[in-house]
N, C-alpha and C positions, 0 to 999 in steps of 0.2 A: 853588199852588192846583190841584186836579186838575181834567182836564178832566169834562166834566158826561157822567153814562153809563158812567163807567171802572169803576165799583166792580161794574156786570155784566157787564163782559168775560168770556169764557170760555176758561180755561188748559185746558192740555191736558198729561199725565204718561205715558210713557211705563210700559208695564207689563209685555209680551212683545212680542218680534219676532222670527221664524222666516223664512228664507228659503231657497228653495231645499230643505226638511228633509224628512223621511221619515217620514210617520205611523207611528204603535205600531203598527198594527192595527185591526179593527174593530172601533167600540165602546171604545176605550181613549182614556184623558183620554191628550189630547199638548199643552195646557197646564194646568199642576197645582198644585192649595192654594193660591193667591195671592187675597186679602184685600185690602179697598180702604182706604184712609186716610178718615177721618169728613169729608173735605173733598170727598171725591170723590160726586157724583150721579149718570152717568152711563159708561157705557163706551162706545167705540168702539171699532166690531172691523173689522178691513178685511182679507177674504179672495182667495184665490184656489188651486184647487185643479186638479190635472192630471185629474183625473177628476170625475163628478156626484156630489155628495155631499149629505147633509142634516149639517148643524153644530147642535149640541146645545151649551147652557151648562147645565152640572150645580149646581146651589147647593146648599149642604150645612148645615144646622146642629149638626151633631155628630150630631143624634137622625134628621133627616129630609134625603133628598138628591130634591131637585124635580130631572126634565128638562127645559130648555125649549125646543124645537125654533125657530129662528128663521128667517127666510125662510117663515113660514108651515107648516114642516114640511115644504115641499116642497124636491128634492134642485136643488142649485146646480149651475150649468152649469158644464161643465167650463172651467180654462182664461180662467175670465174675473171680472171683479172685482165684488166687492159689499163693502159695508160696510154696518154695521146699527150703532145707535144706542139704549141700551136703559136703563133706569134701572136706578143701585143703591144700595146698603147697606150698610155696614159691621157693623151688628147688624142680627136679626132685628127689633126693637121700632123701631130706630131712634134709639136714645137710645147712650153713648157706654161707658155697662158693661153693654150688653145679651149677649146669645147672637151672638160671632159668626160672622159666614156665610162661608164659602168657598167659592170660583166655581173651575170647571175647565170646558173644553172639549173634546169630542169631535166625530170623525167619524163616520159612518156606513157608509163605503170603504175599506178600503186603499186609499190614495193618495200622492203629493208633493203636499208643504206648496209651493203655488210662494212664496206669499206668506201672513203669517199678523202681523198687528200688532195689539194692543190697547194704546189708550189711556184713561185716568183721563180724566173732564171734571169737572172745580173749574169755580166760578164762580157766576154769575146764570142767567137763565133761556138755552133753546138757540136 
């Protein structure tokens, strides 16, 4: 019998991990076309960068590619760790043959990646 509460545990899927790595460039996705599985709601991104930087998730649906600047749009201190925590989507509509979206990440600096991990959140609520 399961214990009471388990069925809204939240799993975690790893999706990218860069450490120690070397940004493209400015402005250049340095994690690229990677799509979530229909089980997945949420992402975790947990950064850290040698230099101030603003982190942009790009979502794309073939026709339209939104920026979304996170940390408020303001640039992250150098050198030191954040993680953000954001919803998403496998299709645009939401439904399971919709349009779907592809997520990539950009900087705003040339910089080192010191750290750069995103994970999948499956599950119940966060």
């Amino acid at each position: 019998m399961p214990k009471v509460g388990t069925s809204n545990i939240n799993r975690t899927q790893a999706l990218a991990t860069i450490h120690h790595g070397a940004a493209p460039g400015t402005g250049t996705d340095f994690v690229t076309n990677f799509s979530v599985g229909s089980e997945i709601t949420a992402l975790r991104v947990t950064t850290c960068f040698s230099t101030a930087t603003v982190l942009t998730v790009m979502q794309d649906d073939g026709s339209n590619e939104n920026a979304m600047a996170l940390n408020k749009g303001a640039a992250l201190t150098a050198n030191a760790v954040e993680t953000f925590t954001f919803g998403v989507r496998r299709t645009a509509d939401g439904t399971d043959d919709g349009t779907l979206l592809v997520y990539n990440f950009q900087i705003a600096t040339d910089s080192v990646i010191e750290t750069f991990m995103v994970e999948g959140i499956t599950g119940g609520s966060m």
